[in-house]
N, C-alpha and C positions, 0 to 999 in steps of 0.2 A: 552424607552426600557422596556419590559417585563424582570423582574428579579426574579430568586427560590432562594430556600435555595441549600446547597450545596449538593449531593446525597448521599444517606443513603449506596448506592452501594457501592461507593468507600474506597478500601484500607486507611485509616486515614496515616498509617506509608509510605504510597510510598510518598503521596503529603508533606506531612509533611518532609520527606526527601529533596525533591525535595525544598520545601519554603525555608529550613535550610542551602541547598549549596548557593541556588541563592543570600541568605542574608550574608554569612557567609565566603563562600568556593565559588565564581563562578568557578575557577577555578582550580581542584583539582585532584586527582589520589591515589589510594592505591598503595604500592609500589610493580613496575615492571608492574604495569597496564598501561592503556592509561591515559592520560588524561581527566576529566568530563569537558564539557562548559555547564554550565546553566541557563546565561543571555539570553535571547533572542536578545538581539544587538551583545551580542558574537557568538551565536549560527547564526546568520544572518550573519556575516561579515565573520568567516570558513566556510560557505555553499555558500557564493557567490565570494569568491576570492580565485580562483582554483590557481593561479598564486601561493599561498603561502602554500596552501592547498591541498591536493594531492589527490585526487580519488582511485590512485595506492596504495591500499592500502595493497595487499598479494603481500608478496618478493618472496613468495615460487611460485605464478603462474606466476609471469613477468619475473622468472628467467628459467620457463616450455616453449620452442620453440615451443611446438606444442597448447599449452594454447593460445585461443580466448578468451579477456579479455569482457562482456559485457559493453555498456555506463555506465552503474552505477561506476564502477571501473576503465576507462580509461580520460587518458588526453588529452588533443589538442594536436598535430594534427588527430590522430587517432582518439580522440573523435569525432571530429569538420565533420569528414570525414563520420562516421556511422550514427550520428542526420539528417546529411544535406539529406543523402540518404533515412532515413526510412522515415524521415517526409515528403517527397515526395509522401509515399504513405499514411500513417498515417494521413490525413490530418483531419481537422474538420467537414469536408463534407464525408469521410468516416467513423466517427464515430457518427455523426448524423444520417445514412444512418441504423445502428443499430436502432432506438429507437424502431421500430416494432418486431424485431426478443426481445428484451429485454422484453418487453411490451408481448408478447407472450408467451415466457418462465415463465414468475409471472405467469400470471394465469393460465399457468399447473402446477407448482410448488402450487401454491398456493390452486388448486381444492385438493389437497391430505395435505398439510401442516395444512390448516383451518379445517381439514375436521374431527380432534379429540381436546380433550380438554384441554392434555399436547401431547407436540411435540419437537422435535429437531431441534431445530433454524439451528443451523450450516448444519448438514446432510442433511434435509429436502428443507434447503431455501437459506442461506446465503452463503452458497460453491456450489451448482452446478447452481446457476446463473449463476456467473461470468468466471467460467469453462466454461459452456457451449456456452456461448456468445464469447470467447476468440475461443474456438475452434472452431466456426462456422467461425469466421473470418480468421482463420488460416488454413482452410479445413478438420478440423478434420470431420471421420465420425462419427455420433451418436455414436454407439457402440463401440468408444475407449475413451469414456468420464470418465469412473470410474477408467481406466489406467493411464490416463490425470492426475485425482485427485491423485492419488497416489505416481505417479513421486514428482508433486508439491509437496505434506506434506513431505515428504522424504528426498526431496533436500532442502527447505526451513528450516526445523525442524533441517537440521546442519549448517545453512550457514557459523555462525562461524568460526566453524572446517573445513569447507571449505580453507574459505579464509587466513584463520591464523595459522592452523593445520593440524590434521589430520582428512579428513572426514573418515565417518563410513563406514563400509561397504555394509551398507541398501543404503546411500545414494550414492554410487559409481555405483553400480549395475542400480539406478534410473538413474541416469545421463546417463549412457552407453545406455540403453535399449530406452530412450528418444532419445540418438543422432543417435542410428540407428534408431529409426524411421521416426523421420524430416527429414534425410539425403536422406532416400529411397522415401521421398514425394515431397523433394526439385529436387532430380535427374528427377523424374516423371510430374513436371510442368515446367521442363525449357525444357523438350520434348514436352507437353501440356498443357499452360498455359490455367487456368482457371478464373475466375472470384471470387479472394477472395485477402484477404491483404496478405498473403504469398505468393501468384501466384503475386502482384504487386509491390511486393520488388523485387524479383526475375529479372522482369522484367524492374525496375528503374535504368534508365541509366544520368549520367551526367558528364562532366567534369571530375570529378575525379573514373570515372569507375564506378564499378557494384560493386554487394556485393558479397563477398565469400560466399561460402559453409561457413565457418565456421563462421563469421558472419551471416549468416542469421538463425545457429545453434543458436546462442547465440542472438540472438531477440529473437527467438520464446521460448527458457527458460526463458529469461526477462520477455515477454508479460504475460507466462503464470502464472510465480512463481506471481510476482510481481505487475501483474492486480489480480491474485486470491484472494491474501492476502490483499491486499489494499481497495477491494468492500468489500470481505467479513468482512474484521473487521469494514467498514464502516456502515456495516449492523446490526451487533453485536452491536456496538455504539449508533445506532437508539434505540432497541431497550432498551437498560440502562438507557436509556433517558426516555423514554414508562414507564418505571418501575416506577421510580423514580418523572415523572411527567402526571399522566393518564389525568391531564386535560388539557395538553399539545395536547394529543393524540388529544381530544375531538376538541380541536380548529382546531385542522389544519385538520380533516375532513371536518370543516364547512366552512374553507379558507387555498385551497391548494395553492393558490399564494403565502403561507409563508414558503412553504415546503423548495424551494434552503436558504433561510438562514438557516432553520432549519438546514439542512446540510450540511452548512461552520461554522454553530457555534458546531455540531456535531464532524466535522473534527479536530478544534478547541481541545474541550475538549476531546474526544476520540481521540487522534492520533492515525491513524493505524498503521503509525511505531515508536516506541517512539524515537528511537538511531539510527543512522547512524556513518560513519566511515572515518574518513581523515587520512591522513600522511603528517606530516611538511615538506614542502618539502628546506626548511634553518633552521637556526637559528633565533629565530623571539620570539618575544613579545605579547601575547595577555592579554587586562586586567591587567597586569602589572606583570604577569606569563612570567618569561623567556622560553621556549618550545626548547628543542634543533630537530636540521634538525633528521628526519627521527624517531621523536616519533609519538606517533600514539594519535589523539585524537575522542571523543566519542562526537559528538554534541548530545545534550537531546533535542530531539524538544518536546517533552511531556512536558517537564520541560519549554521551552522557553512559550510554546503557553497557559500554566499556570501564565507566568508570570506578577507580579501585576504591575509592570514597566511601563509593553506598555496594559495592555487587565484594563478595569475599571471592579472591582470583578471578576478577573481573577478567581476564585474558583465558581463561581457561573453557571451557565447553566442558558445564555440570547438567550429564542430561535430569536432576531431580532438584535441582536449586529448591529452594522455602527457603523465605519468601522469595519473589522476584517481580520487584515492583520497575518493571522495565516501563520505557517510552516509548514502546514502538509505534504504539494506536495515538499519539499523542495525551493531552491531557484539558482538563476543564470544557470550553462551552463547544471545542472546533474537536474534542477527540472524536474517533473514528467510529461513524454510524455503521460504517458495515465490519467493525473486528467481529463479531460474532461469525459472521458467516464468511469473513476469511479462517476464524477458526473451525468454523465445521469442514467448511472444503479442505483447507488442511490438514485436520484428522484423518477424513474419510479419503484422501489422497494416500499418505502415507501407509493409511492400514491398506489401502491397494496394493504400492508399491511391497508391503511383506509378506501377500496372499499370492504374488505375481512371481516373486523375483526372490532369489537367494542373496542376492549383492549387487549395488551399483556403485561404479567409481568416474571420475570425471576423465576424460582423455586428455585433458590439459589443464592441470588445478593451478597455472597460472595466468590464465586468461584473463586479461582485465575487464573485460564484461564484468567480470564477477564482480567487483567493484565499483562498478559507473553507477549513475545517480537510480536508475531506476534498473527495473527486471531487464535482462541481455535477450537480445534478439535470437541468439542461437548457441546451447551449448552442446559440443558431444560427449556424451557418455557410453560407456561398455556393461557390458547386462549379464549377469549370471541369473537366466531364469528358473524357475522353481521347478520341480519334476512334474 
């Protein structure tokens, strides 16, 4: 294995926190908070045993009758009932069926990205990819794509106060304005179906019926909040990497067969999502923490996929790791229906960014964006573009 020093980028106090629970504290809480898990075999055993672990994790929407919970947050059998159906249409052959529309978008993105000498990663590159790709699959037209972006930052930037409080008022208005529009597109293809993934949900019929209006509301906020966030911070990650190791860059220009580890060991160390969210659903024992039924715990998969337990120089950036059983996609019944096609846009980004460009480095590698819960609204970077 190829192995660096640790990156100059990174926050010193997050990981350092993060070393100090997992050695000290795996299991811990400030008082009246959740719970923190920051073993990685703990963090693995609440992500994959929903039985004891709850998804359900907002009292206030499961106790809303008109509240459509998405998979992220619901349990079997309703869970079991929404997966069985999307993944019908969701398959791997429909998001293979993207690499050209991806592959296409880079390099219009990219003729205007490459084309000065500082630029905005996020604005420029790393947010209307995945945007635009979600919504071509979804039938969005061109022209409601910057809408598209703005529901998403709006609803994602409270999810919290969503599910645990109160959301804001920016992001209520997002929500509402979204489900009338899906709604009036959903009513419009079950009259004319089309040829896209929202027209073949729509249209997915099995055994246990069809999918509601109101589920298929709440796919298409899933696909979108949740593909957006997930490439784009995968993309951000590439490039913290770029920074921090340009002759990094340099090699995998020269052999892109290295590129998919690059970006499970990317996954790895940049998690795109750091936290996720359970509720005990008993009285139970984890790590030798008694949990009583109905506390809520905070898996750290950033903390897990750090950990020096299971990863060898867990702190280091090995772009060829074997194995690397990271948690980025999470794991068992709730892991991540769209990692595939965060991992193809991710490839087929990166092989842009070394068809485009000689070098990219960040203009501020200590921005905390680069660290906040989800993908950063804005970073700038400096561009050595290619001859």
């Amino acid at each position: 294995m190829t192995e660096a020093s640790p990156p100059t980028a990174a926050p010193a106090d997050q990981y350092t926190e993060w070393a100090r629970l997992r050695a000290d504290q795996p299991i811990s809480r400030d008082p009246e908070g959740p719970w923190r898990v920051a073993r990685y075999d703990d963090v693995r055993h609440v992500l994959k045993t929903h039985v004891d672990f709850s998804s359900v994790v907002s009292e206030r929407m499961s106790e809303d009758p008109d509240s459509v919970p998405t998979m992220l947050f619901t349990d079997p059998p309703g869970h079991d009932r929404m997966r069985a159906l999307v993944s019908r249409a969701f398959t791997p052959r429909q998001v293979a069926a993207q690499s050209e529309q991806i592959a296409a978008r880079c390099r219009s993105l990219m003729a205007d990205f490459a084309s000065d000498e500082q630029a905005d990663l996020v604005t420029s590159f790393a947010a209307p990819l995945p945007v635009g790709v979600i919504a071509t699959m979804l039938g969005v037209e061109d022209g409601d794509f910057v809408q598209f972006k703005r529901w998403s930052d709006a609803i994602f930037s409270n999810i919290g106060d969503i599910l645990l409080a109160t959301p804001s008022e920016a992001s209520v208005e997002a929500g509402e304005e979204m489900s009338a529009y899906f709604l009036e597109r959903i009513a419009e293809l079950r009259r004319a179906p089309r040829q896209h993934l929202l027209s073949d949900l729509i249209q997915v019929e099995t055994d246990q019926g069809r999918l509601s209006d109101g589920e298929l509301l709440m796919f298409c906020f899933l696909l979108l909040i949740a593909g957006n966030e997930t490439t784009t911070s995968l993309i951000v990650g590439c490039t913290r990497v770029f920074h921090d190791m340009p002759e990094l860059f340099d090699r995998l220009k020269r052999s892109r067969r290295e590129v998919p580890d690059f970006i499970e060991e990317t996954l790895r160390f940049h998690s795109p999502f750091k936290v996720t969210l359970r509720r005990a659903a008993r009285d139970l024992e984890l790590a030798g923490q008694e949990i009583a039924k109905g506390d809520l715990l905070l898996p750290m998969i950033a903390s897990a996929n750090r950990d020096e337990r299971v990863f060898v120089g867990a702190d280091r950036f090995i772009a060829d790791r074997s194995p690397n059983a990271h948690l980025a996609f999470g794991l068992g019944i709730h892991s991540c229906l769209g990692a595939t096609l965060a991992r193809l846009e991710g490839r087929i980004a990166v092989e842009s960014m070394l068809d485009h460009l000689n070098g990219i480095e960040l203009v501020d590698p200590t921005d905390p964006a680069l660290d906040a819960f989800g993908a950063p609204n804005s970073i700038a970077v400096r561009l050595e573009r290619a001859a």
